[in-house]
N, C-alpha and C positions, 0 to 999 in steps of 0.2 A: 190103841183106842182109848183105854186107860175111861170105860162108862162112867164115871162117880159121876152120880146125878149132880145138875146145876146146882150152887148155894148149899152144898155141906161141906166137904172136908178142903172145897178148895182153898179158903182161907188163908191155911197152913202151907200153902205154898209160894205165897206173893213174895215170901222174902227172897229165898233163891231163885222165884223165875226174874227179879227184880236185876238178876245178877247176872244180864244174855249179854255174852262174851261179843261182841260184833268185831272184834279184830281178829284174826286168824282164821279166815272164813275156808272151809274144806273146799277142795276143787277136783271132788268126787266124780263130777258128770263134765272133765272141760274135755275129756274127747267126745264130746258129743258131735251127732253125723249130724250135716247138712240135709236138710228133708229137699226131696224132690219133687215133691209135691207145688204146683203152682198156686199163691194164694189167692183168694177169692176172699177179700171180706163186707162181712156182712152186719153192721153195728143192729144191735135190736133195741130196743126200749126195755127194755129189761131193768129191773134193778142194781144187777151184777152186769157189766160190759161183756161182750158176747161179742167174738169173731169166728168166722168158720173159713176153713180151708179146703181144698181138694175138691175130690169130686164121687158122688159113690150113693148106692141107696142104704149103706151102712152108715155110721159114726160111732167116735170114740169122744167119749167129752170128759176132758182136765175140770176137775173143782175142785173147788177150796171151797170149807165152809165156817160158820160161826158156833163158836163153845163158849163155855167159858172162859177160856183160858189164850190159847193160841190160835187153837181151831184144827182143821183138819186135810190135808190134802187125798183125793181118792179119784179113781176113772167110774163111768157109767157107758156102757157101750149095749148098742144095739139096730134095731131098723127102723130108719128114717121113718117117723109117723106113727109110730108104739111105743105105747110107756114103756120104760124098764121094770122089770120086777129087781127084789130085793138079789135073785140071783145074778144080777148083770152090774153088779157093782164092785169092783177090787181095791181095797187099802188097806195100807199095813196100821195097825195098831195094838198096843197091849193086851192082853186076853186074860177074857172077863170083866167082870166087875168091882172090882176091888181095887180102889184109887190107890192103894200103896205099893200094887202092879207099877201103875204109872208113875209112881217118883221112885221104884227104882229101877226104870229101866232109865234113869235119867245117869246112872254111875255104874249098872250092871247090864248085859243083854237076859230080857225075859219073854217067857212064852207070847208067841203071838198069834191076832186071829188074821186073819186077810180077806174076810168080806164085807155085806152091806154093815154099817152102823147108822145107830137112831139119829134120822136128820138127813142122813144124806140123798133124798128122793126128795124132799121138803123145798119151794124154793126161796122161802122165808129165811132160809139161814143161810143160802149160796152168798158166797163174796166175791169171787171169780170164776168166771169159765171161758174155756176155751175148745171149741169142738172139731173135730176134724172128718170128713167124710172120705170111705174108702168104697172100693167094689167086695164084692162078696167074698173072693178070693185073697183079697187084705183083711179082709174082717176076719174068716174064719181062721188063716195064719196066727194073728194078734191075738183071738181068743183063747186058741191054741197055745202060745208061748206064755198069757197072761194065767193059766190053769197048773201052767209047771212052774210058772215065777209061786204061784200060792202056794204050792207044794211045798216048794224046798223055802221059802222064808220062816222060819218058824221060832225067829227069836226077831222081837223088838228093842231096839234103842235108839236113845234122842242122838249120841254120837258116830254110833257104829254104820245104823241100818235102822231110817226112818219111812215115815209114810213118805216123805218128799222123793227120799232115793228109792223108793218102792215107784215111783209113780215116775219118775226119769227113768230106770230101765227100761218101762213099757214101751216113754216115748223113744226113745233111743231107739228100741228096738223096730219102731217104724218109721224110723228114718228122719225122726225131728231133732233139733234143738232143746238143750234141755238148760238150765241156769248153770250158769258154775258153781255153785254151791247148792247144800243140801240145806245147810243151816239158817232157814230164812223163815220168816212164819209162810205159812200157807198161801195165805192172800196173795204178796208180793211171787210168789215160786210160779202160781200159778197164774198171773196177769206178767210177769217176764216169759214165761216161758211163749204165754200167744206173740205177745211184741217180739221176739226174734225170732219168730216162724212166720210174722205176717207183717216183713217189710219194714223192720225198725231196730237196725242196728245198731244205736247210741243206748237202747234198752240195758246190754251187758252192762255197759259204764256206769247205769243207773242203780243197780242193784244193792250195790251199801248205800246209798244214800236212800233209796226207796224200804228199807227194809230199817232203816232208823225212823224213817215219815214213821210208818207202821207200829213201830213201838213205842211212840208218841201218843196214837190215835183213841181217843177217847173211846170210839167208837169199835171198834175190834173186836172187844167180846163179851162177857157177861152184860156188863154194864150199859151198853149197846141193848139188851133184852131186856132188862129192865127198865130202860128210857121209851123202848118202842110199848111197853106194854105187855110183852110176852109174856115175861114171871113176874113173881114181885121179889121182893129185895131177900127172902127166906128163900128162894129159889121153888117156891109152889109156881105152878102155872095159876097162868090167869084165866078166870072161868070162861067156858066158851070160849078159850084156843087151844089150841094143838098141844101135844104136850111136847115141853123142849127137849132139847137131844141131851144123851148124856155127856160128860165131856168126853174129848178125841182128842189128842195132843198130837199139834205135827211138831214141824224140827226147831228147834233152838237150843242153843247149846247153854248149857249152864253152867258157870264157877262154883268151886265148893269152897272160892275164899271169903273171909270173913266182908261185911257189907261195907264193911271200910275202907278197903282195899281194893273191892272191883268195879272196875268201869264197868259207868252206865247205871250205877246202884241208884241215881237220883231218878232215874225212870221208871220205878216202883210203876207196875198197874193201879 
């Protein structure tokens, strides 16, 4: 999760996240199970694109969401028609508060937390979701196996064991589709993963090339908050809104070669 509030120490990171490896991409999740689940989609008017599959008065809903930096993959599950509370939310990320957690779990594994963080109930910061409905006896199963994934995760890292691959075991474990790779930002992990669970198989093929759009996008993160009005360029919130999340770092891998030498170095955020 790696909190360092918006507009402090992130600064000091743009040179090495400038440095996201996009060739050798891990293929942590390519046994992923074909879900059984017939889909049913449902597009909303939503800010974030919204499909739902299955059938059930439960759901489990995939997001991604907006930080400063990369952003955040994590699940929210509960009963069709009740908010979630902060306890119904599971994602892996760095533990605590201390942004130096987060750069170096980017070369070391460091302690981690695995639930709700600031933002992820918000829908002002969603980028993708993707939700799925089960019967009560799926729901309770999943909550069940997602109480022992929190258990035993308890080291974070951007290479080893991120929030992306925190959040493909779950699907996995219900029988979806997950990306073949872990190393993707958030956004794209979790808008592929709905597309090949809901009838869009050319999605896989899509996945470096949608995951370089993304590291393009003006819009992805901080600066995205700042243009809407949320903060201002100090990283204060803007009076009379919501306060921003702190940052959450999902997966990209990052070189420790020098900027001269690593692709992709001109794609500086």
């Amino acid at each position: 999760m790696g909190r360092e509030p918006i507009g402090t120490s992130s600064t000091r990171l743009l040179i090495p996240l400038a440095m996201v490896a996009l060739t050798g991409f891990g293929l942590s999740v390519a046994s992923a199970q074909t879900s059984s689940q017939s889909p049913t989609i449902r597009p909303a008017n939503a800010r974030s694109a919204v499909a739902t599959s299955g059938s059930g008065q439960y759901y489990f809903e995939f997001r991604s969401r907006q930080a400063w930096d990369y952003g955040h993959t994590f699940v929210v599950f509960g009963r069709v028609g009740e908010p979630p509370s902060k306890n119904n939310v599971a994602g892996l990320s760095p533990k605590g508060d201390d942004p130096q957690m987060w750069l170096m779990g980017h070369y070391v594994p460091v302690p981690s937390d695995t639930g709700w963080t600031d933002g992820d109930l918000e829908d002002r910061y969603i980028t993708a979701r993707y939700r799925v409905l089960v019967s009560k006896e799926q729901y309770d199963r999943t909550v069940a196996y997602i109480r022992q994934l929190q258990a035993k995760s308890t080291t974070w890292s951007v290479e080893l064991y991120n929030c992306n691959a925190f959040v493909a075991d779950i699907a996995n474990f219900m029988g979806l589709k997950a990306p073949s790779s872990t190393w993707i930002y958030p956004k794209v992990f979790v808008t592929n993963m709905r597309k090949i669970n809901t009838g869009h198989p050319e999605a896989a093929d899509e996945l470096v090339s949608e995951n370089v759009k993304e590291m393009n996008n003006p819009t992805r993160d901080g600066r995205a908050m700042i243009s809407a009005g949320m903060i201002h360029p100090d990283g204060a919130p803007v009076a009379g809104s919501a306060s921003p999340p702190h940052v959450t770092i999902g997966a990209v891998r990052v070189s420790n070669r020098p900027a001269s030498s690593a692709g992709g170095a001109q794609h500086s955020p």
